[in-house]
N, C-alpha and C positions, 0 to 999 in steps of 0.2 A: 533622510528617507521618509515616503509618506506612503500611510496605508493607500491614497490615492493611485500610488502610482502605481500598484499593481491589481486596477480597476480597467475591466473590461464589459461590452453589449455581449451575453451569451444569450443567445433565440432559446428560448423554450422547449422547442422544437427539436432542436440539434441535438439532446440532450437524450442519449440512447437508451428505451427501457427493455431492450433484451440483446442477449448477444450473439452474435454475427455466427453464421454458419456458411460454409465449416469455418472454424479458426481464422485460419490463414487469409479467409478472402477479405479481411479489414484493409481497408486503405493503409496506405505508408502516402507521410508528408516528408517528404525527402528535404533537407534542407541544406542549397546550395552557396550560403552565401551571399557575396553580392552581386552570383547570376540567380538570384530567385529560388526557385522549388519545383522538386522534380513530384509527381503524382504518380504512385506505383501502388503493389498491394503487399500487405505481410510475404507473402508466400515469396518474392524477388526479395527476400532481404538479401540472397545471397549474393547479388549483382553489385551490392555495395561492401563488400566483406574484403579482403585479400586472404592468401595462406602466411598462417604465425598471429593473427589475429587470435584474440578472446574475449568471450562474448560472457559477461560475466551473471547469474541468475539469482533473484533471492528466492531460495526452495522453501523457503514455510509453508507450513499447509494453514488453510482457513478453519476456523469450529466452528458447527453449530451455533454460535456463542451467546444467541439474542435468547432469553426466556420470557414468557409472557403467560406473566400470572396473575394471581390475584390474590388479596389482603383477604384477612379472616372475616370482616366487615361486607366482603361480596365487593369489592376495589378493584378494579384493574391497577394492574402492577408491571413495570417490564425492568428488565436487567440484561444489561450487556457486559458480558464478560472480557474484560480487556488482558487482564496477565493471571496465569497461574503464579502459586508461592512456590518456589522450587521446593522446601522442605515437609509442608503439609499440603499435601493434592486438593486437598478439599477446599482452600482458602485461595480467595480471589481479589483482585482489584475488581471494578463495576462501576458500570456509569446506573444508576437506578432511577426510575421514574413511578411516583413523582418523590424526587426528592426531599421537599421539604414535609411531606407528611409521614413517610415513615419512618419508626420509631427504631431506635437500639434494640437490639433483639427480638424483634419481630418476626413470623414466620412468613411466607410468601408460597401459596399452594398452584400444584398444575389443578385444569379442568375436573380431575379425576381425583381429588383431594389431595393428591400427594404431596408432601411436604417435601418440599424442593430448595427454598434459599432460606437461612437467617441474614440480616443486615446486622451489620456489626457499625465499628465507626469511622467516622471519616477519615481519608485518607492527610497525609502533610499537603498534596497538593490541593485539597479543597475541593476539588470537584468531584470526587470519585470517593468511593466504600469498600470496605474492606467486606468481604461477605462469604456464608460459609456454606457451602452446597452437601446435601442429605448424604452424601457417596462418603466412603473414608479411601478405599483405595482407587488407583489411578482407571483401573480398569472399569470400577462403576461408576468413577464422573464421566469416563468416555460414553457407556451405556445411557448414563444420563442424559448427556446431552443430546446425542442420539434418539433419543426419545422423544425428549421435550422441547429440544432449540432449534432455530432455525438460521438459517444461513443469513449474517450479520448485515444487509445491501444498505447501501448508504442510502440517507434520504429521499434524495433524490428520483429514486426508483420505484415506481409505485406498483410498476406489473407484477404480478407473479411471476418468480423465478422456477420454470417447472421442472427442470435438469441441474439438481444443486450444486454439480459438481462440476457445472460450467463457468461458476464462482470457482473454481480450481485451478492452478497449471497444473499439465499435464507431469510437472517434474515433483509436485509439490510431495513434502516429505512428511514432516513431525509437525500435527498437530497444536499449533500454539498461537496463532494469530488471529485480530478481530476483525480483518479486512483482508481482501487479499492484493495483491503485489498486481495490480492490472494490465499493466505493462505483460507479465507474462502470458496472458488469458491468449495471446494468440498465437504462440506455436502449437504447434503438432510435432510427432514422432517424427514425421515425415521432414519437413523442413531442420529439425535437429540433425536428422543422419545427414539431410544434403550440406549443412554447414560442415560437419564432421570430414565428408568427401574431400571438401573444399582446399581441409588442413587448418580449418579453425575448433579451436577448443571449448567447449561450452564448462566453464567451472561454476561450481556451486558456493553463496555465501546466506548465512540467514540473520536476518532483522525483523524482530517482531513488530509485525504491525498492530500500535495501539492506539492511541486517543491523539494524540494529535494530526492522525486520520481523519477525525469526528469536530475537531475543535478549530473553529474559525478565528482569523487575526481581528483583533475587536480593538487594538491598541493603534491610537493616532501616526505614533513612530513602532513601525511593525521590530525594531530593534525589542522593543520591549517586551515582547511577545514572549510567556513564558514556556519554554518549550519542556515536553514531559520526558523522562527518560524511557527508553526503548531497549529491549536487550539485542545484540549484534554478537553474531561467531564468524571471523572471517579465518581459513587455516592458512598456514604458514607459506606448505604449498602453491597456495591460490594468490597469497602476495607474489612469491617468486615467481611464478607464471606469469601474472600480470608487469612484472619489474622488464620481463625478458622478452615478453609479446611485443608483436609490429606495433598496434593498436589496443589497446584495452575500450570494449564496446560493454555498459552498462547497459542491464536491462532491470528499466525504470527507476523512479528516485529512489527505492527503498536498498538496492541494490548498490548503487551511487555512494547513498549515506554509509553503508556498511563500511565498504571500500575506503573513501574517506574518512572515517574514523578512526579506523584501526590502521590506516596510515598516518593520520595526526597521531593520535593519543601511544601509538607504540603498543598496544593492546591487541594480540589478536579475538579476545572476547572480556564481553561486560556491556554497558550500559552507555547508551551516547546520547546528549543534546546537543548536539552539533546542530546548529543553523546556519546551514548553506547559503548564503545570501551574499548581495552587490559586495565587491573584492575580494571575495573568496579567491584563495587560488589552491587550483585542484590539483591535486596529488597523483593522481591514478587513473582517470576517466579522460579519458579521449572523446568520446563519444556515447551518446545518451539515448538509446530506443527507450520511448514514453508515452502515455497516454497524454491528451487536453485535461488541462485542470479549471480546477474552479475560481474565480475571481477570487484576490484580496489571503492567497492562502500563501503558506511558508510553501507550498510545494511549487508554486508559481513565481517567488524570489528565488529558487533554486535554478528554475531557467532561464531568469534573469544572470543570475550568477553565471550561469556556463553559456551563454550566447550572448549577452549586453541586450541593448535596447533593439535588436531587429526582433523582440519575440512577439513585439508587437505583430511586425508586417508577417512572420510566420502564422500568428492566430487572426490576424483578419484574412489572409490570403484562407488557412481551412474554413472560417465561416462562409466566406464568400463561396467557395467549391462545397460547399455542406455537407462538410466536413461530421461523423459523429461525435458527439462529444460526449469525454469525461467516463468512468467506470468499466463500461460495455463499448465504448465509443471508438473510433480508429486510431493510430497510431501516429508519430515526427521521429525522423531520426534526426538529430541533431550533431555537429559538428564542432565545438570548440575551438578549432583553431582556424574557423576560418573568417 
């Protein structure tokens, strides 16, 4: 395997810098196989659904998580918070910038003087800080953030995001993620109750979205790629639903991943690097509602994994119909077996 191989032309242009209203009017790249691709919108997902189907969601909610501060020295300084510690609220994983100049126990202040991060030390995996935010209980890191952070958007996105909470799904729950699950950004209530109508089940599982979000495959043989651990609760429940449903339909990779893990590993929670990639064989996921991704990434070997080599002719077929792409972007339902 070469990181080549999951190299793709994405236009510039394609590349969504806000999102689509309402919801549901995103495109769907229907994928039929070897009769092609049907062109529809979110809101007809239910034209491809049956009854006993389930449609599986990862509820995490998005934080605030980005801060952007600055050093005692008058520095610009930024922190992205990636995972709370379960045991002490105030301690964090963080990607920090810039990295190599700040020191061990240094303070990091908002506009207003307040003293907002200590950087602590590096993490085992190398890239990331352990760092300690000004709050002790759980209730004034949320106040905190609230305050002072801003909604996490990936690079990519340079517009102002003016409605933070379109960085949301609509089902999102508990507070813990540094991205969100984009794949969900397009239902509505509405489209939930018509699946509901249908006789399909909408079940809940959560997988924190962290740094390997943020973190591009830079390794020649993407095998090598080291992937960071993510925490996953999938209930027991929600297996047996899915062992019993017609169809199990995942929504998006993060939801995928969950599924998949806690059906390899026999765990229904804890911590997964599971790298989905060429021979995998999936456990639970019939079918994959997902956003475009980006060249060269573990989330674009995952489609590889679940459709083989037509994901090409899927992603030149959406450039070519201009297609939105990636975060904000439109939607493929994907099919596995066919």
């Amino acid at each position: 395997m070469r990181i080549e191989d999951f190299d793709y032309h994405l236009p510039s242009e394609l590349i969504a810098q806000t999102p689509i209203e309402p919801r549901d009017s995103a495109r769907l790249l229907v994928d039929q196989g070897a009769n092609g691709t049907l062109h529809r919108q979110i809101k007809n997902l239910h034209e491809f659904c049956r009854p006993g189907d389930v449609i599986v969601v990862n509820d995490t909610k998005v934080m605030p998580a980005r801060l952007r501060l600055r050093r005692k020295s008058g520095g610009s300084a930024e922190v992205l918070l990636l995972e709370q510690n379960k045991t002490a609220p105030c301690l964090w994983e963080a990607l920090v910038r810039p990295a190599k100049r700040l020191k061990l126990g240094e303070t990091l202040f908002a506009n207003d003087n307040s003293e907002i991060v200590r950087i602590g030390a590096r993490t085992d995996a190398g890239d990331t800080f352990e760092v300690e935010l000004s709050g002790q209980t759980q209730s004034e890191i949320e106040e905190l953030l609230l305050r002072y952070g801003e909604m996490p958007l990936p690079p990519y996105i340079t517009e102002r995001l003016e409605q933070p909470d379109r960085y949301q799904t609509v089902y999102a729950n508990r507070p813990s993620s540094a991205a969100a699950p984009t794949a969900g950004l397009h239902f509505t209530p509405k489209l939930l109750d018509e699946l509901g109508q249908l006789g399909v089940k909408v079940l809940r599982v959560e997988l924190t979205v962290g740094l390997d979000t943020f973190a591009p495959v830079t390794a020649a043989n993407p095998l090598d790629h080291p992937m960071h651990s993510e925490h996953y609760r999938v209930s027991q429940d929600t297996l047996d639903e899915c062992k019993n449903a017609n169809r199990v339909i995942a929504v998006g990779t993060t939801a995928t991943r969950a599924l998949e893990s806690a059906a390899t590993s026999g765990l229904l929670t804890g911590r997964t690097k599971m790298f989905i990639s060429r021979g995998y064989e999936f456990k639970v996921v019939d079918m994959l509602l997902t956003n475009f991704h980006m060249p060269r990434t573990t989330l674009l070997m995952m489609i590889e994994a679940f459709v083989g080599p037509r994901w090409r002719e899927i992603y030149a077929t959406a450039i070519a119909e201009r297609y939105r792409m990636l975060s904000f972007g439109d939607a493929m339902l994907l099919d596995r077996h066919l």
